[in-house]
C-alpha positions, -999 to 999 in steps of 0.1 A, spaced: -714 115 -808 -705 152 -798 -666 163 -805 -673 189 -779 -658 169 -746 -674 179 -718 -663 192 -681 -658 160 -664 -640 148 -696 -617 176 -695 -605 171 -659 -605 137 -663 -582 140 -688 -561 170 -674 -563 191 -704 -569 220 -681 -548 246 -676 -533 247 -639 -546 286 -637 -581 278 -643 -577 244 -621 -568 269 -592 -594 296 -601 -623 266 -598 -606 256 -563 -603 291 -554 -643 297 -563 -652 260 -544 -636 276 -515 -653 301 -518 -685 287 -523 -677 263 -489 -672 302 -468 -706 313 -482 -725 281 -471 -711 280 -438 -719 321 -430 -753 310 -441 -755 282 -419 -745 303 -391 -770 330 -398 -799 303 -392 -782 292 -363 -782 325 -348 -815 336 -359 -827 301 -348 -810 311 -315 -828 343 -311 -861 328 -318 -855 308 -290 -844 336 -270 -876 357 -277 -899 330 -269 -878 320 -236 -883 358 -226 -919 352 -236 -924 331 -206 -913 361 -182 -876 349 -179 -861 377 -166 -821 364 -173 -833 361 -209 -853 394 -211 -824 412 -198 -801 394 -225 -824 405 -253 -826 437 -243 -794 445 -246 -790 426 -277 -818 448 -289 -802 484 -279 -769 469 -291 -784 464 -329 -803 498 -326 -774 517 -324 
């Protein structure tokens, strides 16, 4: 067997120290922010995609839209 306990085991067994129990809750909240502005991300781009080919169709409403959306990100 290994001396050396090992992450779960030292939770489990609270011999961590409150600061570094808050600094790993801190980073997991973190991580959660980061996942979820990903997430969006694809959702927009996904969105825009669907834009483009809508406007692909000669929509005019959604040509406009992208238009501006395009002279918006230009500048």
């Amino acid at each position: 067997m290994n001396a050396l306990p090992t992450t779960g085991e030292l939770f489990a067994t609270n011999q961590v120290s409150p600061e570094t129990e808050r600094y790993y809750k801190y980073q997991l909240r973190s991580f959660e922010n980061w996942v979820w502005l990903c997430n969006s991300s694809i959702r927009a781009w996904r969105e825009l995609q669907t834009l483009r080919r809508a406007a692909a169709v000669d929509d005019v409403a959604t040509h406009k839209v992208l238009q501006v959306y395009d002279e918006d990100n230009s500048s």
